[in-house]
NUVO-493812 format. One line per 5 residues: number of its first residue (from 1); for each residue z, y, x of N, C-alpha, C. Coordinates in nm, 2 decimals, decimal comma. Each point is the difference from the previous one (the first is absolute). Example, Ala and Ser with C-alpha at 12.3 -4.5 7.8 and 13.67 -1.06 7.14 Angstrom:
2
1) 0,78 -0,57 1,32 0,00 0,12 -0,09 0,00 0,12 0,09 | -0,07 0,11 -0,04 0,00 0,11 0,09 0,08 0,11 -0,08
This chain:
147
1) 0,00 -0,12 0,08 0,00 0,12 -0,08 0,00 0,12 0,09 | -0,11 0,10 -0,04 0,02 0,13 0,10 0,06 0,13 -0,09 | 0,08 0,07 0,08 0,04 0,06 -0,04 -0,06 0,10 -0,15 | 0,04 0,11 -0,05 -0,07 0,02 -0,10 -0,12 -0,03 -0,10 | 0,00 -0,15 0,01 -0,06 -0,06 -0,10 0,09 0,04 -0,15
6) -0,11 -0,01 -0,09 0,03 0,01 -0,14 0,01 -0,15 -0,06 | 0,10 0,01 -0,07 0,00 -0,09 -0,09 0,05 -0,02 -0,11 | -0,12 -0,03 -0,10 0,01 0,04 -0,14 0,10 -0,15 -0,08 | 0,11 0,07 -0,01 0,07 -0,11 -0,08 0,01 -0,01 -0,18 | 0,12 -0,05 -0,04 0,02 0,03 -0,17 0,14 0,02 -0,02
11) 0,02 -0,02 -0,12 0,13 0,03 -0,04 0,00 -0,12 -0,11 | 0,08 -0,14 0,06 0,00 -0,11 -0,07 0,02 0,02 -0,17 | -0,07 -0,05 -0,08 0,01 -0,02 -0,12 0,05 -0,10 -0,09 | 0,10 -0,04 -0,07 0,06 -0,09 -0,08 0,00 -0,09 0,14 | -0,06 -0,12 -0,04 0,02 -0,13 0,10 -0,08 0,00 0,13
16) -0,05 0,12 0,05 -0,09 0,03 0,11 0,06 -0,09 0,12 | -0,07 -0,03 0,11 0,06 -0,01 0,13 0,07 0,15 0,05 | 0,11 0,01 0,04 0,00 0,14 0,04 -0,02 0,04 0,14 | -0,08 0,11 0,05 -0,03 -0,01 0,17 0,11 0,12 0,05 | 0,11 0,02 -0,11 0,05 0,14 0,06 0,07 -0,01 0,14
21) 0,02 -0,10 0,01 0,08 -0,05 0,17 -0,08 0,00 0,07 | -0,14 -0,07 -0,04 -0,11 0,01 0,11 -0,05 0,15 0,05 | -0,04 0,08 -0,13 -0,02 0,12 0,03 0,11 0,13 0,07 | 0,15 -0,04 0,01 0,08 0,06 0,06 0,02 -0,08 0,17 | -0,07 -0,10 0,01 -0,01 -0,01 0,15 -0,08 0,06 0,06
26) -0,13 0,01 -0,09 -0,13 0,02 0,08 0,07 0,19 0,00 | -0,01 0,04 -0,08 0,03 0,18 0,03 0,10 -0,03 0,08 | 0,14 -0,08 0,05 0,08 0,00 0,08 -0,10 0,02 0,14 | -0,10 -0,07 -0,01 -0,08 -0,01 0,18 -0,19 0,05 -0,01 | 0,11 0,12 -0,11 -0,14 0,11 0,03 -0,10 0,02 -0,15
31) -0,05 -0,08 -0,02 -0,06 -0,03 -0,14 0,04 0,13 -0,07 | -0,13 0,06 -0,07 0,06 0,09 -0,16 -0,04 -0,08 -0,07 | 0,05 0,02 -0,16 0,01 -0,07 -0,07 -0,03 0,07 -0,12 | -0,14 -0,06 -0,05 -0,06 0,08 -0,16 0,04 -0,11 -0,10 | -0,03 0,04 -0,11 0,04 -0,04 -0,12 -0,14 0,02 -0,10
36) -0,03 -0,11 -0,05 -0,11 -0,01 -0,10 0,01 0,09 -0,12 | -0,11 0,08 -0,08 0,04 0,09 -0,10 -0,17 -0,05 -0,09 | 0,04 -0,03 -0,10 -0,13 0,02 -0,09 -0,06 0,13 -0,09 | -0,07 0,00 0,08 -0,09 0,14 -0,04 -0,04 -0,07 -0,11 | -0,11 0,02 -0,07 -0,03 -0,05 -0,13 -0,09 -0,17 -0,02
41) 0,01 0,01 -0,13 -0,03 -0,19 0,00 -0,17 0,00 0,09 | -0,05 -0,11 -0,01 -0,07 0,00 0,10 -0,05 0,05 0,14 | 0,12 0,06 0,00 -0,02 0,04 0,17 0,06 -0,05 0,11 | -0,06 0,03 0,13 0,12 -0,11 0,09 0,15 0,10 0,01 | 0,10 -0,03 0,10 0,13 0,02 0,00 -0,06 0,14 0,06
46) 0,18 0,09 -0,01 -0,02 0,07 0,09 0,10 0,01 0,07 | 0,07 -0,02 0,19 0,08 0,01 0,06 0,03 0,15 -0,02 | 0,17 -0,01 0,03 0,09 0,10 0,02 0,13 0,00 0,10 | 0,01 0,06 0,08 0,17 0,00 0,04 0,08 0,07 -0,04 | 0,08 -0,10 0,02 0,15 0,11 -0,09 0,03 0,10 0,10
51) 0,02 0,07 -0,04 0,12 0,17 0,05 0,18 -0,06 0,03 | 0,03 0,01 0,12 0,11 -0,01 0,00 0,11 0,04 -0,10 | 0,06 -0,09 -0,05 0,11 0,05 -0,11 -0,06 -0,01 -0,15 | -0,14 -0,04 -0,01 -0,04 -0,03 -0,16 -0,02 -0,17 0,01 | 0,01 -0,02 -0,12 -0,06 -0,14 -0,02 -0,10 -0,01 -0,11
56) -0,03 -0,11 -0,03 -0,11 -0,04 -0,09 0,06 0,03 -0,15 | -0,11 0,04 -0,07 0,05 -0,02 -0,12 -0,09 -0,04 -0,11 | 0,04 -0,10 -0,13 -0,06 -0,07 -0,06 -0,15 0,05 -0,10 | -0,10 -0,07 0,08 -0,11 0,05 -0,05 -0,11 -0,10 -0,09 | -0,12 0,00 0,05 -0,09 -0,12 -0,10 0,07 -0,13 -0,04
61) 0,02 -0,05 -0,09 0,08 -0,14 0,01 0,10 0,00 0,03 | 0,04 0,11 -0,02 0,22 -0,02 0,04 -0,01 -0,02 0,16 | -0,13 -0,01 0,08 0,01 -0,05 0,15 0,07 0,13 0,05 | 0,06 0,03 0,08 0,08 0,10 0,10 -0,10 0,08 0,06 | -0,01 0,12 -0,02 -0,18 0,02 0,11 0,05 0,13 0,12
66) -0,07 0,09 0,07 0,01 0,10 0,06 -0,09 0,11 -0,08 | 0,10 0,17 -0,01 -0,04 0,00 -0,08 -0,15 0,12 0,09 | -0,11 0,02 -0,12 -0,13 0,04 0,06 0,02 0,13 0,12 | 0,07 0,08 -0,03 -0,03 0,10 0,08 0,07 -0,01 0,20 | 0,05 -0,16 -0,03 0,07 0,00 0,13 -0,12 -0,06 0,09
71) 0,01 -0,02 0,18 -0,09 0,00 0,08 -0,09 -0,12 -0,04 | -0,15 0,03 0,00 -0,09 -0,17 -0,05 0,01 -0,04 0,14 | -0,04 -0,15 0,01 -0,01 -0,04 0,16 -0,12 -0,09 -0,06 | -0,01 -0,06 0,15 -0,12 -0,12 -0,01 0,05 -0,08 0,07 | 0,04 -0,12 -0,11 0,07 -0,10 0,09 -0,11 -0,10 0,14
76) 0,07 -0,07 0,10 -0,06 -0,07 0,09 0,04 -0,13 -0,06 | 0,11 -0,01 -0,08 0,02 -0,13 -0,06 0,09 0,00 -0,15 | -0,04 -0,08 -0,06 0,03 -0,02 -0,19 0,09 -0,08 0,00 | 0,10 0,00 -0,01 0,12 -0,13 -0,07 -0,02 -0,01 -0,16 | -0,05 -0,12 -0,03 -0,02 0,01 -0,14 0,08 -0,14 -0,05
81) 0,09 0,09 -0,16 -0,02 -0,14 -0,08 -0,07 -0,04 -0,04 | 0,03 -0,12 -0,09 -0,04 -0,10 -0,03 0,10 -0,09 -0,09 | -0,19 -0,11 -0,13 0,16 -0,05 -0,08 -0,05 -0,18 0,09 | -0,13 -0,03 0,07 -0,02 -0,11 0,05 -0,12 0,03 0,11 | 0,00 -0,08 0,08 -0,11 0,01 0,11 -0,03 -0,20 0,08
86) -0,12 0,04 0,03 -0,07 -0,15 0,04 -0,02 -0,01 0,12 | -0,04 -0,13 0,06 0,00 -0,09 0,13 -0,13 0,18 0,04 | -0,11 0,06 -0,02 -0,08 0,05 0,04 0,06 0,16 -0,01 | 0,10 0,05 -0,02 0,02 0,11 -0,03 -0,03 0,06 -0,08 | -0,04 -0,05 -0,12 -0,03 0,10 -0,13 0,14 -0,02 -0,06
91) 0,03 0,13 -0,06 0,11 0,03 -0,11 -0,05 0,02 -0,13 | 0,12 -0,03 -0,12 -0,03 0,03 -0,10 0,14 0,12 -0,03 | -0,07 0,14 -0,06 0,10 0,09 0,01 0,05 -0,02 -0,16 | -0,05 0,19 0,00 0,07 0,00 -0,16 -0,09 0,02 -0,10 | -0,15 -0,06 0,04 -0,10 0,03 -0,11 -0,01 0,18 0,03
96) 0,05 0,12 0,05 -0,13 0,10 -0,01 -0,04 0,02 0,11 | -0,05 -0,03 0,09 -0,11 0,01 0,11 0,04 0,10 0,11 | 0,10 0,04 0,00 0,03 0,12 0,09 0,04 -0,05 0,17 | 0,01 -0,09 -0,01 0,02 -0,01 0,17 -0,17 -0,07 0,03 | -0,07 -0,10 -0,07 -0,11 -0,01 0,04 -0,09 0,14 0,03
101) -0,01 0,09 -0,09 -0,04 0,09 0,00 0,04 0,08 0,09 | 0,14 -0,02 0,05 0,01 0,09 0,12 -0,01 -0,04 0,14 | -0,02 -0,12 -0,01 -0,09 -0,07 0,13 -0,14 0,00 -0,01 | -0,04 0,06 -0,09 -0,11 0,03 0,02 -0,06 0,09 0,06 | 0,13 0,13 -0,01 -0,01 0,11 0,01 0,04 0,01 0,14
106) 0,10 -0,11 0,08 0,06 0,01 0,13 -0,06 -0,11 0,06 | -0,11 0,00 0,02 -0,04 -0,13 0,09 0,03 -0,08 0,14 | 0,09 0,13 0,05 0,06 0,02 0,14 0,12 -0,08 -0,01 | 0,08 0,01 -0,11 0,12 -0,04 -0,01 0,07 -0,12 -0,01 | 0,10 -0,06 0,04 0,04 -0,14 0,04 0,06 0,03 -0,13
111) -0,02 -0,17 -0,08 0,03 0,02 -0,21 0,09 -0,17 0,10 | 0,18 0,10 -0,05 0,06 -0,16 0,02 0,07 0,01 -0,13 | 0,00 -0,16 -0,05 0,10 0,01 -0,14 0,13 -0,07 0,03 | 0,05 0,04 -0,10 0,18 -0,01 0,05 0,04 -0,11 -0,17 | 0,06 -0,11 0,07 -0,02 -0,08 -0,09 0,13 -0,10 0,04
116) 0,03 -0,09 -0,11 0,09 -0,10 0,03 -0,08 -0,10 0,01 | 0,04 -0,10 0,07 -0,07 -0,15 0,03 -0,06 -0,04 -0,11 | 0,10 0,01 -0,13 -0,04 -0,11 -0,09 -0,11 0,06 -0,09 | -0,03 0,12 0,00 -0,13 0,06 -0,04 -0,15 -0,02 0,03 | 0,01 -0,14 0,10 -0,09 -0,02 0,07 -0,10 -0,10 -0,12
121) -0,09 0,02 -0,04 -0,10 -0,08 -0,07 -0,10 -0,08 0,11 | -0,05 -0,13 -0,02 -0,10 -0,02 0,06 -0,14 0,05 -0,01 | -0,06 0,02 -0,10 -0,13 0,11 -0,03 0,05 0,11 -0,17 | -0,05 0,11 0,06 0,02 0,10 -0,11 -0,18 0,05 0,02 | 0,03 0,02 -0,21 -0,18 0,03 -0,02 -0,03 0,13 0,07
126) -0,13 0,04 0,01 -0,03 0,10 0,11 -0,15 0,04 -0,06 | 0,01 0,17 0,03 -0,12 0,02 -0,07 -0,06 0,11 0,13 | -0,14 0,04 -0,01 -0,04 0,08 0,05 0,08 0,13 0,07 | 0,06 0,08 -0,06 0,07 0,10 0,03 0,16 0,01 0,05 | 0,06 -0,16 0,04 0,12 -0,05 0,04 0,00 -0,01 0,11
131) 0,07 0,08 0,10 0,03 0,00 0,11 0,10 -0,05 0,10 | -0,09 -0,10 0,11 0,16 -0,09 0,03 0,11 0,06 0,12 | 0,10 -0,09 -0,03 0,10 0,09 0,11 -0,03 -0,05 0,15 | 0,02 0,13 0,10 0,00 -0,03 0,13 0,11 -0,11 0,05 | 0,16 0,02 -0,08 0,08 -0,09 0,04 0,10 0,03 -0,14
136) 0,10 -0,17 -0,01 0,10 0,03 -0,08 0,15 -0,03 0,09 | 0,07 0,06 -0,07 0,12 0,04 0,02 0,13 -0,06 -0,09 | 0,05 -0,13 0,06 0,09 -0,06 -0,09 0,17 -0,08 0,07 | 0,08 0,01 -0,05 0,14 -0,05 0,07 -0,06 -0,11 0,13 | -0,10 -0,06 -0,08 -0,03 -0,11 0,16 -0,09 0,05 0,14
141) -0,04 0,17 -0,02 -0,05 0,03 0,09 -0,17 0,06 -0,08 | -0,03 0,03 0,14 -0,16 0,03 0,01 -0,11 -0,03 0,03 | -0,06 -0,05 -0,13 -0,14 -0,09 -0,02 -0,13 0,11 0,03 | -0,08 -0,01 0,08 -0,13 0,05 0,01 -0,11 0,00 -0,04 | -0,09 0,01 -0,06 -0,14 -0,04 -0,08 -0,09 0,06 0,09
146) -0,10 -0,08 0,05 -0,10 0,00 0,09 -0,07 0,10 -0,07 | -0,13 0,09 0,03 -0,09 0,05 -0,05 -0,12 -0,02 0,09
């Protein structure tokens, strides 16, 4: 990890994996740390960092977001949930398209999902516009997906 890399995390939802420990290491050894915000439906995400001393507050979906007028960033890497993911790294999210669409939009960017073991499917359906993860992220460690 080099110093001032971005990294776009979340703010765990109901039964999410939660990365907030991961994401308080990586800013511990340098990392800033944006937060996903949904600009409007069909569009990709849009990163933010928080302002010292604010936090998120509840926006699309009850999800926690950053709010618009604070700094946008461009992540170098996506922590994303997830409600299952397969042997190939495709995930199945929440049905509205916003992280595919924002890998579409970040094609630079390392897309890792944060997940528990047992969320692991052997094949999930897959359509044209589904994009797979570079790596997942689970209690047993860190699995890689070739490209």
């Amino acid at each position: 990890m080099r110093p001032g890399l971005i990294v776009a995390g979340y703010h765990a939802h109901q039964d999410e994996a939660d990365p907030s420990l991961l994401l308080q290491a990586l800013a511990e050894r340098g990392a800033h740390v944006a937060f996903p915000r949904v600009k409007a439906k069909g569009q990709a995400l849009e990163f933010h960092l928080v302002p010292f001393g604010e936090n998120l507050q509840a926006g699309t979906f009850g999800i926690h977001e950053p709010l618009d007028h604070w700094p946008r960033a461009v992540p170098d890497m996506v922590l994303v949930p997830l409600l299952a993911f397969d042997a190939h790294g495709y995930r199945l999210g929440y049905g509205g398209g916003y992280y595919d669409r924002t890998f579409s939009a970040l094609p630079k960017a390392r897309a890792i999902g944060i997940a528990y073991a047992g969320q692991r499917m052997d094949f999930l359906p897959r359509g044209a516009h589904d994009y797979p993860l570079d790596a997942i992220l689970t209690e047993n460690g860190l699995t890689d997906f070739p490209r």
